[in-house]
FILOTI-593100 format. One record per residue: residue number from 1; x, y, z of N, C-alpha, C in turn. Coordinates in nm, 3 decimals, decimal comma. Layout:
<nodes>
<node><seq>NUM</seq><n_X>X</n_X><n_Y>Y</n_Y><n_Z>Z</n_Z><ca_X>X</ca_X><ca_Y>Y</ca_Y><ca_Z>Z</ca_Z><c_X>X</c_X><c_Y>Y</c_Y><c_Z>Z</c_Z></node>
...
</nodes>
This chain:
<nodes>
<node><seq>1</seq><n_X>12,668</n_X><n_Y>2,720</n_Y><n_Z>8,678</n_Z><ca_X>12,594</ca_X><ca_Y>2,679</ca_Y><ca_Z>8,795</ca_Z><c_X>12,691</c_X><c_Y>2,614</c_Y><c_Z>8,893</c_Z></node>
<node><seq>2</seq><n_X>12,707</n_X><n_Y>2,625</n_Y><n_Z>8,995</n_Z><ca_X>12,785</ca_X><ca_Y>2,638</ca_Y><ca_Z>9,120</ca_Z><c_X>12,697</c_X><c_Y>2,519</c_Y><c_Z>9,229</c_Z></node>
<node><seq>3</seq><n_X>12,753</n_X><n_Y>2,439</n_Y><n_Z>9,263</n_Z><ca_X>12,689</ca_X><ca_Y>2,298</ca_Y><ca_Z>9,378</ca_Z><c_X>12,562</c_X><c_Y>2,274</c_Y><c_Z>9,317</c_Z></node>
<node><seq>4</seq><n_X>12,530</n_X><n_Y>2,194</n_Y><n_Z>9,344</n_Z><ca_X>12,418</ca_X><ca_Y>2,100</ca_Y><ca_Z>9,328</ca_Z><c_X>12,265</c_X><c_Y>2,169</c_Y><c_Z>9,350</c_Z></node>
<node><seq>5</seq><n_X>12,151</n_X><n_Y>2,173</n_Y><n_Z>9,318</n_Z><ca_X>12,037</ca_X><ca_Y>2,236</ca_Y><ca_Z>9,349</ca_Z><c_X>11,935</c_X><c_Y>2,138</c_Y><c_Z>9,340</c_Z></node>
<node><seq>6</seq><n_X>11,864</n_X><n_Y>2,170</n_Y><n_Z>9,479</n_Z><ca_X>11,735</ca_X><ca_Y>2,077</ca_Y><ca_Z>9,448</ca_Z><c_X>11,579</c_X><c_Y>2,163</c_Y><c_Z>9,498</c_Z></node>
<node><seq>7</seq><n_X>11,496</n_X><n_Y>2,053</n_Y><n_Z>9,471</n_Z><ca_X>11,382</ca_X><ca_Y>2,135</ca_Y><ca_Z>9,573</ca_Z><c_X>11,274</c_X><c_Y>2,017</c_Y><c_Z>9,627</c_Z></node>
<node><seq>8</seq><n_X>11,220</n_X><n_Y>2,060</n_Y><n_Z>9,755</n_Z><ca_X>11,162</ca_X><ca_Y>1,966</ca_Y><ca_Z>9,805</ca_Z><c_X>11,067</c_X><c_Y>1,993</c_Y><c_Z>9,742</c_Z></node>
<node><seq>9</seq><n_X>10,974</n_X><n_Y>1,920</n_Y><n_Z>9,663</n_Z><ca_X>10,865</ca_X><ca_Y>1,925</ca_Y><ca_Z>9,604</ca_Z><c_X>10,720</c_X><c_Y>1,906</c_Y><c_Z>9,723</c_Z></node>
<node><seq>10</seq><n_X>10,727</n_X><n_Y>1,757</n_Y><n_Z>9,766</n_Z><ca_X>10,590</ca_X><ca_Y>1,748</ca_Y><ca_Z>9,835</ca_Z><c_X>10,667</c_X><c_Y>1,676</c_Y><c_Z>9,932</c_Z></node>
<node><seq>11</seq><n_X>10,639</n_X><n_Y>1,674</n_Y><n_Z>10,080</n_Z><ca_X>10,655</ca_X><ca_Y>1,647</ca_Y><ca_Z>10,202</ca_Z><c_X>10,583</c_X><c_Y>1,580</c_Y><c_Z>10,306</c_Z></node>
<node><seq>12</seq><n_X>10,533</n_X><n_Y>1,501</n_Y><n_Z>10,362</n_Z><ca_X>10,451</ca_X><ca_Y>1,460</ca_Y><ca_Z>10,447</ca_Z><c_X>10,505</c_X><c_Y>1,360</c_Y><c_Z>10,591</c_Z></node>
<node><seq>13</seq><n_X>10,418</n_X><n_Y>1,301</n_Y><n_Z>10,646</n_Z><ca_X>10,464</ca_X><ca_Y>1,194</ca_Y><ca_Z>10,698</ca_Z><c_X>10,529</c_X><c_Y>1,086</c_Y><c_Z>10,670</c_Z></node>
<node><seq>14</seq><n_X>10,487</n_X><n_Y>1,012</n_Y><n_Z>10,556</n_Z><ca_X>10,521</ca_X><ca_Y>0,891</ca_Y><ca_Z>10,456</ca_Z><c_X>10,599</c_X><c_Y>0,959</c_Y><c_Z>10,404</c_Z></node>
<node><seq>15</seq><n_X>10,580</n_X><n_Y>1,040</n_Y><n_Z>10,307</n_Z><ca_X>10,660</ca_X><ca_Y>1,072</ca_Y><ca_Z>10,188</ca_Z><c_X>10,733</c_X><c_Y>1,189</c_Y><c_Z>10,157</c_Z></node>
<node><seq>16</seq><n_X>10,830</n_X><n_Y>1,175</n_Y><n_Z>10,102</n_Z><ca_X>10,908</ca_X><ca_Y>1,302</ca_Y><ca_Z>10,041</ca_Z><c_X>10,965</c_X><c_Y>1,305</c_Y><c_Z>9,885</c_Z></node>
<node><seq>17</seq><n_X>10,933</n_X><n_Y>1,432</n_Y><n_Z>9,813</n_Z><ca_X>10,986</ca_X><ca_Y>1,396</ca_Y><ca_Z>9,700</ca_Z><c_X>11,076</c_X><c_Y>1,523</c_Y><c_Z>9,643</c_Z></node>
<node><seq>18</seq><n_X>11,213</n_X><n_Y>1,498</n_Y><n_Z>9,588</n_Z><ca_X>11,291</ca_X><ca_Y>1,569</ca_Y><ca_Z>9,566</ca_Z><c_X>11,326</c_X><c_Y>1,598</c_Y><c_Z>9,392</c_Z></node>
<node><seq>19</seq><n_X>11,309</n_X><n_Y>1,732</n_Y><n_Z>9,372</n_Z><ca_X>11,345</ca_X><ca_Y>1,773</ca_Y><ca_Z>9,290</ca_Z><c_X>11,509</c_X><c_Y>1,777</c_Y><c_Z>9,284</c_Z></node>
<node><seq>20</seq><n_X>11,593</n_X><n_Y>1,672</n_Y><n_Z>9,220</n_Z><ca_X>11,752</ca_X><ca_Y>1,696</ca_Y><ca_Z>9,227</ca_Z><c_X>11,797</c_X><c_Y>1,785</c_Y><c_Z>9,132</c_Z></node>
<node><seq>21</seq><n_X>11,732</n_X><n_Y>1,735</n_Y><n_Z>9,019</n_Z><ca_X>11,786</ca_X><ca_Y>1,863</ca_Y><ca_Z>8,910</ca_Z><c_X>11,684</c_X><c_Y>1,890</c_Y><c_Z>8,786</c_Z></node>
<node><seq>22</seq><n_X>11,694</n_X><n_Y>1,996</n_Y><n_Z>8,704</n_Z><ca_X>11,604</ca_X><ca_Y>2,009</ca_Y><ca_Z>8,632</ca_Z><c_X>11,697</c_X><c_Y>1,985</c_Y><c_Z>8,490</c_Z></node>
<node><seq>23</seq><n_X>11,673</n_X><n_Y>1,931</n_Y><n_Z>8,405</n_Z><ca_X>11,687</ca_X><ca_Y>1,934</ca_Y><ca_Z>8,267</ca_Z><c_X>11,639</c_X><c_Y>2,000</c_Y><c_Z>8,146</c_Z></node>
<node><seq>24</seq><n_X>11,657</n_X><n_Y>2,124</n_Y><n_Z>8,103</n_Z><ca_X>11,609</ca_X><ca_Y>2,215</ca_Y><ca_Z>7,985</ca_Z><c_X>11,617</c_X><c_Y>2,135</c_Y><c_Z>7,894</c_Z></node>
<node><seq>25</seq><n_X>11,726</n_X><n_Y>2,055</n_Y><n_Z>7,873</n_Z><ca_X>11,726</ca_X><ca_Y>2,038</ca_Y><ca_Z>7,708</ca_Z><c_X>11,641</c_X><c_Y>1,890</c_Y><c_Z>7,687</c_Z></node>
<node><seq>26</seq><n_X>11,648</n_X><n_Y>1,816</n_Y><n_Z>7,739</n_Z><ca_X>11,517</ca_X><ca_Y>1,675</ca_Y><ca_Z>7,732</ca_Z><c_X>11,386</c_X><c_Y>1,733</c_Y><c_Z>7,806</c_Z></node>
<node><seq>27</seq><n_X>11,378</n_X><n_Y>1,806</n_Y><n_Z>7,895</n_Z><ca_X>11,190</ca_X><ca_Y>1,858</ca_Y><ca_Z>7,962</ca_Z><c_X>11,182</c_X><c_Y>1,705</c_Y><c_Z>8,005</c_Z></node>
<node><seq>28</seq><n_X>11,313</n_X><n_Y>1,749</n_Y><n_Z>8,106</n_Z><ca_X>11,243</ca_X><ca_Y>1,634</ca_Y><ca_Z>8,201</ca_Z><c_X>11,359</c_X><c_Y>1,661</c_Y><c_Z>8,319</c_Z></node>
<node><seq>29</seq><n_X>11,302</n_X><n_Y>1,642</n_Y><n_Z>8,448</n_Z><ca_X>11,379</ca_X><ca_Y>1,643</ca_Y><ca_Z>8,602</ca_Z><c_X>11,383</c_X><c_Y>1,527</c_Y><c_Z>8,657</c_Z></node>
<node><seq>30</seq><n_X>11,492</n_X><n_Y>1,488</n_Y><n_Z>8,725</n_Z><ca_X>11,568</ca_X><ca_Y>1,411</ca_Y><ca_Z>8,815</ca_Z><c_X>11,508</c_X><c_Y>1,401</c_Y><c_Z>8,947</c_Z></node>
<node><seq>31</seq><n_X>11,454</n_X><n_Y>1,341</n_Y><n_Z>8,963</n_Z><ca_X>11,343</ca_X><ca_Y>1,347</ca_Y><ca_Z>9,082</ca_Z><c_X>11,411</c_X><c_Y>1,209</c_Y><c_Z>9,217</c_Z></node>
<node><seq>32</seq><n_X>11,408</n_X><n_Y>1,213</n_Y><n_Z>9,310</n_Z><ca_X>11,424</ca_X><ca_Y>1,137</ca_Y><ca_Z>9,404</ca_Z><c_X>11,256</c_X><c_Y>1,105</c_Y><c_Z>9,484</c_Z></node>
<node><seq>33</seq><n_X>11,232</n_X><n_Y>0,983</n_Y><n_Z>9,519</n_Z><ca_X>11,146</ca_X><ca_Y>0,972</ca_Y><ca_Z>9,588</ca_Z><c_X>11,163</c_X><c_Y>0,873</c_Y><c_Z>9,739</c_Z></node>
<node><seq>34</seq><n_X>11,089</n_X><n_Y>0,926</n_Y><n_Z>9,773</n_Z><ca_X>11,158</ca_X><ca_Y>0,870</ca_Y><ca_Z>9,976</ca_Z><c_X>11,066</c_X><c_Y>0,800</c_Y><c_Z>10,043</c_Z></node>
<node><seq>35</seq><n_X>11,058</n_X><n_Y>0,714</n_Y><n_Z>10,112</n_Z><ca_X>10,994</ca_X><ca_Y>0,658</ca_Y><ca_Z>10,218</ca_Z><c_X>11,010</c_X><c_Y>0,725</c_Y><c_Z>10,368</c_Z></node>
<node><seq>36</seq><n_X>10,976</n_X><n_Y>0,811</n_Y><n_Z>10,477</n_Z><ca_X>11,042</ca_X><ca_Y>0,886</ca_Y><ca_Z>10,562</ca_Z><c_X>10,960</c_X><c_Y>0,733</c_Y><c_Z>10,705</c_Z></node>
<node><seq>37</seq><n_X>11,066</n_X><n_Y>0,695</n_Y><n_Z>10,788</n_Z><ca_X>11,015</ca_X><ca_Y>0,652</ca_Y><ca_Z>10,879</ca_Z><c_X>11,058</c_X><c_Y>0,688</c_Y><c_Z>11,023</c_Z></node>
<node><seq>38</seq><n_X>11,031</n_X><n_Y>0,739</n_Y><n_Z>11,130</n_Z><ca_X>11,144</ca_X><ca_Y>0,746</ca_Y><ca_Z>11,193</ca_Z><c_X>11,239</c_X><c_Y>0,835</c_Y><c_Z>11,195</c_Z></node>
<node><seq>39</seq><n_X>11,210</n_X><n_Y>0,943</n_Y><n_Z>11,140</n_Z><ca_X>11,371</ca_X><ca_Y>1,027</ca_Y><ca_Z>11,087</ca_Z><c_X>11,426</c_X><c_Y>1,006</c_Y><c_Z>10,997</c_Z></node>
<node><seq>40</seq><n_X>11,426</n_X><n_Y>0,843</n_Y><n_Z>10,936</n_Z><ca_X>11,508</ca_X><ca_Y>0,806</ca_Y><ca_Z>10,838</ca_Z><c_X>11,418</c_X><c_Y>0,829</c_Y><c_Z>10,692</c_Z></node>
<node><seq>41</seq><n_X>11,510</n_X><n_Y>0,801</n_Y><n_Z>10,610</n_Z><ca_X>11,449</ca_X><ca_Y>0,806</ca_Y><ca_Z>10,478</ca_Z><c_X>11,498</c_X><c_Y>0,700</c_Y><c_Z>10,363</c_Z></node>
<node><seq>42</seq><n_X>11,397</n_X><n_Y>0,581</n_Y><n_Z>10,304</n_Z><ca_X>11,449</ca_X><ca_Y>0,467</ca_Y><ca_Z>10,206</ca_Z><c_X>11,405</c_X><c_Y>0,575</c_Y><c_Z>10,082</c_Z></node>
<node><seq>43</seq><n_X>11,504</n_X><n_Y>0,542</n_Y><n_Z>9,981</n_Z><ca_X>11,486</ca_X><ca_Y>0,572</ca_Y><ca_Z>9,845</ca_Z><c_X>11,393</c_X><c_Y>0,489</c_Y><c_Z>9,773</c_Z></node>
<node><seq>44</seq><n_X>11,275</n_X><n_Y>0,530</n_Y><n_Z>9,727</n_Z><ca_X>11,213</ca_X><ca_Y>0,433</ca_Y><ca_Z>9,693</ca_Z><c_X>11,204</c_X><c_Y>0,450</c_Y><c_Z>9,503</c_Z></node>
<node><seq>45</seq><n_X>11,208</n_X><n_Y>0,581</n_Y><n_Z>9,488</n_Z><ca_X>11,256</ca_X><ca_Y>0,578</ca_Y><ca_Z>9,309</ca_Z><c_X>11,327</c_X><c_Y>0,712</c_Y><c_Z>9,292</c_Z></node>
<node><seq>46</seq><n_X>11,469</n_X><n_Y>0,676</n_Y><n_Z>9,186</n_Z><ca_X>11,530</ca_X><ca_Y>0,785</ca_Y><ca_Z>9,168</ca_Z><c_X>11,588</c_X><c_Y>0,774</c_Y><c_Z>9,018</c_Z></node>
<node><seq>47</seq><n_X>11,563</n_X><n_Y>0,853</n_Y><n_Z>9,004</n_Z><ca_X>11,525</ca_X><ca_Y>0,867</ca_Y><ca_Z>8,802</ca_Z><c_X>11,509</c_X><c_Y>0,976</c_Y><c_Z>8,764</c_Z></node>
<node><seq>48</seq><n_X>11,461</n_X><n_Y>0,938</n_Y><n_Z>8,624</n_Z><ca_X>11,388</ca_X><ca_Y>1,076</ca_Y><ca_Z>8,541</ca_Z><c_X>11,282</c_X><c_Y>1,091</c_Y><c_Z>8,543</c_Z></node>
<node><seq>49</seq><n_X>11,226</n_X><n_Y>1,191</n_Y><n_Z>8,577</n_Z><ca_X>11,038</ca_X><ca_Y>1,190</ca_Y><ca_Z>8,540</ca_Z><c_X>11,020</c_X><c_Y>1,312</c_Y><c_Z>8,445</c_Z></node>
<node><seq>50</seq><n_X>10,930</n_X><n_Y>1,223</n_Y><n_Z>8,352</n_Z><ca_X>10,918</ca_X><ca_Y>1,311</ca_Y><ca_Z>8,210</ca_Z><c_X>10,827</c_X><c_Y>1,410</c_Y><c_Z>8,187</c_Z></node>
<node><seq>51</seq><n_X>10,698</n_X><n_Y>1,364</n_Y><n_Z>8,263</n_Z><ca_X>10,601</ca_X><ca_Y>1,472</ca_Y><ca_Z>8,321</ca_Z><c_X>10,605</c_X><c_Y>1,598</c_Y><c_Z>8,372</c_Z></node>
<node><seq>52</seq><n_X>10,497</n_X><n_Y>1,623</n_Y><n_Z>8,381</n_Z><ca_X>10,533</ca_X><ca_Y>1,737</ca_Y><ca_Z>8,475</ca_Z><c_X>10,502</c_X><c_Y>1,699</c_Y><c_Z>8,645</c_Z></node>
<node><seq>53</seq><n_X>10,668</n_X><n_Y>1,760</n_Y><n_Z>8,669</n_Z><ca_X>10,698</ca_X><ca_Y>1,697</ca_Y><ca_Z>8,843</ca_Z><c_X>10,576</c_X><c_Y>1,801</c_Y><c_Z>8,931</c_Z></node>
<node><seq>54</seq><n_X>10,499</n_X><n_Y>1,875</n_Y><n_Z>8,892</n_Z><ca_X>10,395</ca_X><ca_Y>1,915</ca_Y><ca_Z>9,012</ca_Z><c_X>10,283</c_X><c_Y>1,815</c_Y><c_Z>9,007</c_Z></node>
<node><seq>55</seq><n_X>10,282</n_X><n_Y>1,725</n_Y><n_Z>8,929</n_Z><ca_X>10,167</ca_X><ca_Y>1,629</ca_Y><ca_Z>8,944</ca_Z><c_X>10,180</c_X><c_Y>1,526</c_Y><c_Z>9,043</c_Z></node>
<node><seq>56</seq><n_X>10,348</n_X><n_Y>1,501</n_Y><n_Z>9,106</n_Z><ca_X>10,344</ca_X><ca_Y>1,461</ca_Y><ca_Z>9,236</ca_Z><c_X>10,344</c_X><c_Y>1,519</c_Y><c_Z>9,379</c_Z></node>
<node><seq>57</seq><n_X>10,230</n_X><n_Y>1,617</n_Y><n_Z>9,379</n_Z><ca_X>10,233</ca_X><ca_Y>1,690</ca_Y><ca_Z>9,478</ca_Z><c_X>10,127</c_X><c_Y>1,663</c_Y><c_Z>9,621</c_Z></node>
<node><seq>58</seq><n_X>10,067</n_X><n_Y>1,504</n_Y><n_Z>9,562</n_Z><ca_X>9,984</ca_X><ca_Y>1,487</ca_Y><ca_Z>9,616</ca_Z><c_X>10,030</c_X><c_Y>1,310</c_Y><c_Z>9,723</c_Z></node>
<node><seq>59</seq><n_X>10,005</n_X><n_Y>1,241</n_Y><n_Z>9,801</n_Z><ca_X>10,019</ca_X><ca_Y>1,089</ca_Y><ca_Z>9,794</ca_Z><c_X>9,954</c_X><c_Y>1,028</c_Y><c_Z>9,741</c_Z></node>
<node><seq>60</seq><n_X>9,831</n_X><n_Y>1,044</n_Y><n_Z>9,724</n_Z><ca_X>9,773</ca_X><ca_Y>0,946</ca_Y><ca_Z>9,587</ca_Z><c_X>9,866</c_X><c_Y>0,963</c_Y><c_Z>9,459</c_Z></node>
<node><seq>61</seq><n_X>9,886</n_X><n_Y>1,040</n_Y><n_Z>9,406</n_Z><ca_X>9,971</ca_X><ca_Y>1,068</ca_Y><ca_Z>9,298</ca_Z><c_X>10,095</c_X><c_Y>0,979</c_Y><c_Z>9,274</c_Z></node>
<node><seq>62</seq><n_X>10,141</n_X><n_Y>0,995</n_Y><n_Z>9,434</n_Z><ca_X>10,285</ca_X><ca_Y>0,922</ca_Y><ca_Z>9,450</ca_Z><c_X>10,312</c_X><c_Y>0,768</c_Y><c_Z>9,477</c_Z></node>
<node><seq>63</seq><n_X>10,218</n_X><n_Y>0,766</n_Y><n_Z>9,534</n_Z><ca_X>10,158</ca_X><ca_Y>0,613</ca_Y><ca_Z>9,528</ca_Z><c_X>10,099</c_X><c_Y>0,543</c_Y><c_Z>9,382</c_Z></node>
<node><seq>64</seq><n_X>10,039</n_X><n_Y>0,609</n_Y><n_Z>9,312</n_Z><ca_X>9,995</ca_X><ca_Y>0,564</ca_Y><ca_Z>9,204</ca_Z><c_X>10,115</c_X><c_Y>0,547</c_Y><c_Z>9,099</c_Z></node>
<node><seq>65</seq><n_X>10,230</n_X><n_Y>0,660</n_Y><n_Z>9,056</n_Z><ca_X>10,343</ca_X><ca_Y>0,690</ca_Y><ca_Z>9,002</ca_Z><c_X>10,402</c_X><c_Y>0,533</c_Y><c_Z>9,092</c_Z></node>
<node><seq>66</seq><n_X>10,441</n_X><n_Y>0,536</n_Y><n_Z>9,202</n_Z><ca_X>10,509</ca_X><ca_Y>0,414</ca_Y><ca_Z>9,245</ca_Z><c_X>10,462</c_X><c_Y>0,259</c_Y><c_Z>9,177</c_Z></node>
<node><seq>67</seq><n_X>10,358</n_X><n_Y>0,215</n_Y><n_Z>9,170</n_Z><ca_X>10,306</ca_X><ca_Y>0,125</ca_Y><ca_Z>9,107</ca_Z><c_X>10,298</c_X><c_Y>0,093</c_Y><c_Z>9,024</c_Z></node>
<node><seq>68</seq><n_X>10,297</n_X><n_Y>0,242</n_Y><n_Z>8,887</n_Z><ca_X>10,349</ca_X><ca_Y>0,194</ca_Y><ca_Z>8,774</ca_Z><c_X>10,503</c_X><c_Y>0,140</c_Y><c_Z>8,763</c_Z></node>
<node><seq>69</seq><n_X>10,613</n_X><n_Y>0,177</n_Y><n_Z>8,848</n_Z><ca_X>10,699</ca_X><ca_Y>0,156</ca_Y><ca_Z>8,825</ca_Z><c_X>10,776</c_X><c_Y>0,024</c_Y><c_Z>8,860</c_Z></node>
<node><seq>70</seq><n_X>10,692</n_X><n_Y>-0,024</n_Y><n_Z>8,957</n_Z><ca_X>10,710</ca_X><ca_Y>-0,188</ca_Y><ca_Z>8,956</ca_Z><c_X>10,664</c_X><c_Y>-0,296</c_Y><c_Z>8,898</c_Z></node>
</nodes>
């Protein structure tokens, strides 16, 4: 595998969430999550998510996922 691969998963006004990489051998992806304001974008969680990453396809979802994590 050749450079880096990602995928934008879910997109909105508020939010963006990035698929950075996928992991076969644990079944689990590297996910980035964003705050978008302005053009800009704060990292708001960047980790592993063990789930399955289409269950953040929603902002309730992503919002709810955020809360557990604080």
């Amino acid at each position: 595998m050749t450079g880096r691969t990602y995928e934008v998963l879910y997109q909105d006004k508020e939010y963006e969430v990035v698929v950075d990489y996928a992991s076969f051998a644990t079944n689990s992806d590297y996910v980035s999550v964003y705050k978008r304001w302005l053009g800009f974008r704060k990292t708001l969680y960047r980790g592993y998510y063990g789930s399955e990453t289409d269950s953040l396809r929603s902002r309730k979802a992503i919002e709810s996922f955020l809360k557990k994590q604080n």
